[in-house]
C-alpha positions, 0 to 999 in steps of 0.5 A: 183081790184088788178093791173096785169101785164103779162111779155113776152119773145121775142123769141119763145114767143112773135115771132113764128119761122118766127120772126113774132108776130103773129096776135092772140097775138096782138090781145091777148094784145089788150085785156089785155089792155081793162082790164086794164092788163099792158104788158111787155117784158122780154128779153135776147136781148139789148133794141137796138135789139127790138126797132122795136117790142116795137113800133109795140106792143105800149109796154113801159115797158121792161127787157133786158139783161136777167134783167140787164137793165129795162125801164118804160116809157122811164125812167131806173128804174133799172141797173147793169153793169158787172164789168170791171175787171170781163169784163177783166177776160172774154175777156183773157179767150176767147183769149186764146180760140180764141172765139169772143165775142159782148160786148153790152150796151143799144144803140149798139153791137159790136164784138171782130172780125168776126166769122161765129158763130156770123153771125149764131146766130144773123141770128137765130134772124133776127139781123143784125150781129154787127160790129167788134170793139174790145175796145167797152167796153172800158169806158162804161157800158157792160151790156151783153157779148156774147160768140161765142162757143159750148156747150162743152166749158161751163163748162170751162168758168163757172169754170174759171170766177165764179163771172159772170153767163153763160146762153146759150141761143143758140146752138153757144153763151152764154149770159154773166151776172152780177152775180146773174142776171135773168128775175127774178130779173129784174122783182122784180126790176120793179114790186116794182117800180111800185107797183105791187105784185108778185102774179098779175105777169104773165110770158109767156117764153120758154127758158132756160133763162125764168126758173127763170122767171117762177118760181118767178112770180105768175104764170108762163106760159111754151109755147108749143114749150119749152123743157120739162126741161123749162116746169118742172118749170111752173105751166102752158103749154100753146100751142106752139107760132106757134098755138096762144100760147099766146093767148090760155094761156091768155084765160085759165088764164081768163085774156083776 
């Protein structure tokens, strides 16, 4: 039999609006497992941002930073920095707009200053507002910036800074990214590491940084709670995180 792997989001997906996985899931995962069905993360965050989610569900397989950095078994299979030039072009900008930035890496988080908008955002996550250390970037691998601003700022940014993407992933913060960079690639980049093909993967996500995601898998899986931009691109609607999303998903697949 054909070897599957199902990637999950965190956020909306893997965690119900309480920040909690909920028991279904766990009990959904569990199962994959007896069949021999490999579990994964796919996430926006910094691997130093779900360590503790990690342990609590024995995955080893993750993508973080929306694709950018993606571990097997303690081991990088697969990187990408943004540019430090392209980091300089960023952090001018939100200068003159007077917005905070975090840079982030794959062990800390650290802002250019302290905003409200930083404390709202990592409050929406239960994460502990990052501390201010405006030359954190200086001579390390940034793999992630997040932008501190509201949505009519957006387009601004896009236009000013071509060469990196921009993919909101809050009402108040923008995630920054290498060009190019998404779940999507993130996920080839594993996939071909370990051997698997793309029409065994499974995906499971609800925001708009999932719609690659959805869409290069074999079957990509909306959960209830996305809006219906995010669900346009799956090819399956599952129940919201909040009644067993996960689980129900898995089940109709006749993966669990």
């Amino acid at each position: 039999m054909s070897k599957k792997i199902v990637f999950l989001d965190i956020d909306g997906t893997l965690l119900d609006h309480e920040k909690k996985v909920p028991d279904s899931t766990k009990e959904a995962i569990d199962l994959l497992r007896q069949k021999g069905v490999h579990v994964a993360i796919a996430t926006g965050r910094g691997p130093s941002l779900y360590k503790e989610l990690r342990a609590e569900l024995a995955i080893d397989c993750h993508i973080s930073f929306n694709g950018a950095y993606c571990v097997y078994d303690d081991r990088v299979i697969y990187k990408r920095s943004i540019q430090p030039h392209l980091l300089a072009q960023l952090i001018q900008f939100a200068k003159q707009n007077d917005h905070a930035l975090a840079f982030v890496n794959e062990e800390e988080v650290k802002s250019t200053f302290a905003c409200p908008l930083i404390v709202a955002s990592f409050d929406s996550i239960h994460s502990t507002t990052p501390e201010v250390d405006p030359e954190f970037h200086l001579n390390k691998d940034i793999f992630q910036t997040l932008l501190f601003c509201r949505e009519d700022f957006d387009q601004s940014y896009r236009e000013s800074i071509p060469h990196l993407d921009f993919v909101r992933w809050h009402q108040l913060s923008i995630d920054v990214l290498p060009k190019g960079g998404s779940k999507a690639r993130g996920i080839h980049e594993m996939i071909k590491a370990l051997g698997y093909d793309m029409e065994n993967v499974y995906a499971f996500g609800d925001g708009m940084n999932d719609i690659e995601m959805l869409q290069a898998v074999g079957f990509g899986v909306a959960m209830g709670n996305a809006s219906d931009f995010v669900k346009q691109h799956a090819k399956m609607v599952t129940k919201s995180v909040d009644e067993d999303g996960v689980f129900f998903g898995l089940k109709k697949l006749g993966l669990i």
